[in-house]
C-alpha positions in Angstrom: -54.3 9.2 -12.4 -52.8 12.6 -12.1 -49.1 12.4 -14.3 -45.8 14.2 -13.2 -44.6 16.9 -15.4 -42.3 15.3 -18.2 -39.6 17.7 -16.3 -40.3 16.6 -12.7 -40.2 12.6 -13.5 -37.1 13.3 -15.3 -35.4 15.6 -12.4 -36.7 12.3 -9.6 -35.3 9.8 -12.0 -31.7 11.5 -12.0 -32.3 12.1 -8.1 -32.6 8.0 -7.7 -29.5 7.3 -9.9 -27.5 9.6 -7.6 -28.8 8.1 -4.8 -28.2 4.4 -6.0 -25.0 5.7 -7.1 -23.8 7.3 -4.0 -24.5 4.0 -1.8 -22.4 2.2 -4.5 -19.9 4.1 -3.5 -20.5 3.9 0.2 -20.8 0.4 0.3 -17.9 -0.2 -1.7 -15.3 1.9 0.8 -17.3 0.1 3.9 -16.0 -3.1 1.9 -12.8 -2.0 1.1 -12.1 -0.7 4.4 -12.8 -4.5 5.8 -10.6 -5.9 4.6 -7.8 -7.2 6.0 -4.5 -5.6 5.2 -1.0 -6.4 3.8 0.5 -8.0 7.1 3.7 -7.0 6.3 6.8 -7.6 8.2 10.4 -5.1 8.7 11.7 -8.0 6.2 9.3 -8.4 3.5 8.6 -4.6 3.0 12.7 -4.5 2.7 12.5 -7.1 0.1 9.2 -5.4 -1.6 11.1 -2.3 -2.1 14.5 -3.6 -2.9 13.1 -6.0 -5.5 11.8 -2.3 -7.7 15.1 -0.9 -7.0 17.0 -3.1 -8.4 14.9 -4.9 -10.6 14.6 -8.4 -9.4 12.5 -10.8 -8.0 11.9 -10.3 -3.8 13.4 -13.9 -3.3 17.0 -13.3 -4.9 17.2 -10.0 -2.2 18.9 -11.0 0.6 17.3 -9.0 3.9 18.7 -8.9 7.5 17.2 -6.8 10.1 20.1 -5.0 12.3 17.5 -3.4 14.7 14.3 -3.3 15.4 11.6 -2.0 18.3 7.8 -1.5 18.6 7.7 1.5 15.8 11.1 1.4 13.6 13.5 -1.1 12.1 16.7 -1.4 9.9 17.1 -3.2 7.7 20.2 -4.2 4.9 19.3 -5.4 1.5 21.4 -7.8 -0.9 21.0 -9.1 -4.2 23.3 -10.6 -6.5 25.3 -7.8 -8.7 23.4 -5.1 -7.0 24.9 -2.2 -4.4 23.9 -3.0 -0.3 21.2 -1.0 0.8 20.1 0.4 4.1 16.7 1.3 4.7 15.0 2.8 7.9 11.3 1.3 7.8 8.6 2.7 10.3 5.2 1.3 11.8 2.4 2.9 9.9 -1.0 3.7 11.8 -4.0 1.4 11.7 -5.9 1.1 8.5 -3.2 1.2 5.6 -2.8 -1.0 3.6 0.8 -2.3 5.1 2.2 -2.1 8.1 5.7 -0.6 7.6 6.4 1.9 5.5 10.1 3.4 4.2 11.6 6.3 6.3 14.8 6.5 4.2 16.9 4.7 1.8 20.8 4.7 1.2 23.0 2.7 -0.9 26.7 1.7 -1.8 27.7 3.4 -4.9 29.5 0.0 -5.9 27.4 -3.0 -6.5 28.6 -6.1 -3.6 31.2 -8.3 -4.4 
């Protein structure tokens, strides 16, 4: 039996790691990519994002949706002691990790009586 060069076997070892390595990686973004995503709704991404703003939990805001189509809705936001806030959400395409995302934001300067 005929051995590789100390340098070769070391250079095909490294070459296997990166291959073991690079399927990892593919295997891992095949599995993230299916999986389901967020199904979110106009309301609950209202909630999601009003809930950071003002710092409270997404069941004290209070959402209504004022209009809504296919691709874009409006949406107010409420929460106790906290400004009313309008936000313009939009349909995002397939493969993200939500389905509506936040066009623009706008608030009261004075917190709801």
């Amino acid at each position: 039996n005929q051995r590789l060069p100390n340098k070769l076997f070391k250079e095909l070892k490294t070459m296997k790691y990166q291959v073991l390595f690079t399927a990892l990686l593919i295997a891992t973004a095949q599995a993230a990519h299916a999986q389901a995503p967020n199904e979110s709704t106009p309301a609950s991404t209202a909630a999601s994002f009003a809930s950071q703003f003002y710092g409270v939990d997404a069941s004290v805001v209070d959402v209504t949706i004022t209009k809504q189509d296919l691709y874009t809705a409006t949406a107010t936001t409420k929460a106790p002691g906290q400004a009313v806030c309008s936000l313009e959400l939009a349909v995002v395409p397939d493969g993200a990790n939500t389905n509506w995302a936040l066009g623009s934001w706008a608030c009261d300067k004075q917190p709801a009586s």
